[in-house]
C-alpha positions as CSV (number, residue, x, y, z in Angstrom):
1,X,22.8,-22.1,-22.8
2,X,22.7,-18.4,-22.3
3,X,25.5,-16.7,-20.0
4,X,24.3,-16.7,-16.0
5,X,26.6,-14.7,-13.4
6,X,27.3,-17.8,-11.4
7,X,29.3,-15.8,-8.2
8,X,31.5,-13.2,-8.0
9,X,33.0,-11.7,-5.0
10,X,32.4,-8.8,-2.4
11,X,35.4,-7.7,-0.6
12,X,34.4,-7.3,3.0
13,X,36.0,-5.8,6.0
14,X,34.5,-8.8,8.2
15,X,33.1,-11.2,5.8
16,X,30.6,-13.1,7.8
17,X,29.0,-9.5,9.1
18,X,29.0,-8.5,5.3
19,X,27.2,-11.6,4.2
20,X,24.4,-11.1,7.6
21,X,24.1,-8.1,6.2
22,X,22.9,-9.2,2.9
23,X,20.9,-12.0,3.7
24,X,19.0,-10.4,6.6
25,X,18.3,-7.5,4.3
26,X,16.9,-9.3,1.3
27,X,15.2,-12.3,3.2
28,X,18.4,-15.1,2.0
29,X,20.3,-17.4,3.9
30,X,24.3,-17.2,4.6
31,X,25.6,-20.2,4.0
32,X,28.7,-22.7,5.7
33,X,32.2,-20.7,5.1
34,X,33.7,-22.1,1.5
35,X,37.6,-21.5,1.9
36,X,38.2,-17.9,2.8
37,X,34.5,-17.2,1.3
38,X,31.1,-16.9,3.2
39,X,28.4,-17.4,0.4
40,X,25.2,-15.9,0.2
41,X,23.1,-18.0,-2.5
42,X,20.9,-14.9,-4.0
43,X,19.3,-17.5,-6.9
44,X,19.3,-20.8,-7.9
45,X,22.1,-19.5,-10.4
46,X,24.0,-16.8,-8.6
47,X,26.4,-16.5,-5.2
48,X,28.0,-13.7,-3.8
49,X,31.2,-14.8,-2.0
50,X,32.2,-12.4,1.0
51,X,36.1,-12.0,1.1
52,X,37.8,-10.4,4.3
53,X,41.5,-11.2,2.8
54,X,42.5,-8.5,1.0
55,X,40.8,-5.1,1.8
56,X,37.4,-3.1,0.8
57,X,37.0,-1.6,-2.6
58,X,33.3,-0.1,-2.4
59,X,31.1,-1.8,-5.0
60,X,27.3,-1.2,-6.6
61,X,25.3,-4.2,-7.1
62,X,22.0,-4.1,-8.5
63,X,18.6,-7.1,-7.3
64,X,15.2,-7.0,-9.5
65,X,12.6,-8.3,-6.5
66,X,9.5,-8.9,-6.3
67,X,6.7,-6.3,-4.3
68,X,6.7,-8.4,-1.1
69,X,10.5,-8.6,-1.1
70,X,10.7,-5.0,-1.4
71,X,7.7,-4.6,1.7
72,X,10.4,-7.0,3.7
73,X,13.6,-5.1,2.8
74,X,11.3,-1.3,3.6
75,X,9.8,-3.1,7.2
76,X,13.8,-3.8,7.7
77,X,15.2,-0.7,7.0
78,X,12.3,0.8,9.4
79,X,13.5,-1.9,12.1
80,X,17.1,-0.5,11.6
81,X,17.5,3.1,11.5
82,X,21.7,2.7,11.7
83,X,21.2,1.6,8.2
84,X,21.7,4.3,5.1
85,X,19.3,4.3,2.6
86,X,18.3,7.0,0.1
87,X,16.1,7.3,-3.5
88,X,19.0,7.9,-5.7
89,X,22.5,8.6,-5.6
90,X,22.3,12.4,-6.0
91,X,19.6,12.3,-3.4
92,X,22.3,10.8,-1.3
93,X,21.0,8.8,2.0
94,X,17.2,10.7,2.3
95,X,15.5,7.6,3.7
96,X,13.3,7.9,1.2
97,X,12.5,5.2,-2.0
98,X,11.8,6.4,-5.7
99,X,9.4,5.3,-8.4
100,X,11.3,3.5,-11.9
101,X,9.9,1.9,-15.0
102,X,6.3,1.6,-13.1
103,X,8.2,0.2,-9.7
104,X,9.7,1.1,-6.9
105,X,13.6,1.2,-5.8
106,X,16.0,2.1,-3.1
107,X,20.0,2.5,-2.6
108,X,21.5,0.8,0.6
109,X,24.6,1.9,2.1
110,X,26.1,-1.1,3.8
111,X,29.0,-0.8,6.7
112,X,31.7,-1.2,4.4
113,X,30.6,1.4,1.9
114,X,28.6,-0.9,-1.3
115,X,25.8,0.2,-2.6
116,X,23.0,-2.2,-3.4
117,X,20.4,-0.9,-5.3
118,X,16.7,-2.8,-4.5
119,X,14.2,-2.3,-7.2
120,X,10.8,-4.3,-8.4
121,X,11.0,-3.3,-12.1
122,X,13.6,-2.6,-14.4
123,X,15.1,1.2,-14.7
């Protein structure tokens, strides 16, 4: 069996707002609260766990999407102007997207400060 990233957990400053935040940005479903965990099931192999219990350390985390996901997360982004989102990080929050290894990609800012970086081929 090769090694799959089963979960791993974002801290969160409210976790249900952090995992809405996910899920409405990249098209998934939160799921029922798991212990002091809201889950958001990003693949059949991999949940992110939103934790509220012990304080934010900002994190990056990286999603390979298809084009119409992408088209969904740009059409939300548009819908939501409150939300950061830039090209790169030393274009900082340009509202602008950026072409790697023959795709596109974009950085988000969520509320408590992670980066997730959206991108439809890898860098």
């Amino acid at each position: 069996m090769p090694v799959l990233l089963n979960h791993t957990i974002v801290p969160a400053t409210d976790r249900a707002a952090a995992a809405r935040f996910l899920a409405d940005l990249l098209g998934l479903r939160v799921g029922a609260p798991a212990g002091p965990f809201v889950p958001v099931q990003v693949n059949a192999d991999l949940t992110l766990d939103f934790d509220d219990r012990h304080g934010v350390r900002p994190g990056h985390y990286a999603f390979l999407v298809d084009d119409e996901t992408f088209d969904a997360l740009l059409e939300h982004l548009e819908a939501n102007p409150w939300i950061d989102y830039g090209s790169a990080p030393e274009h900082g929050w340009d509202r602008r997207t950026s072409q790697l290894g023959g795709g596109r990609g974009v950085y988000v800012r969520d509320p408590d400060g992670h980066s997730y970086e959206v991108f439809t081929a890898v860098p």
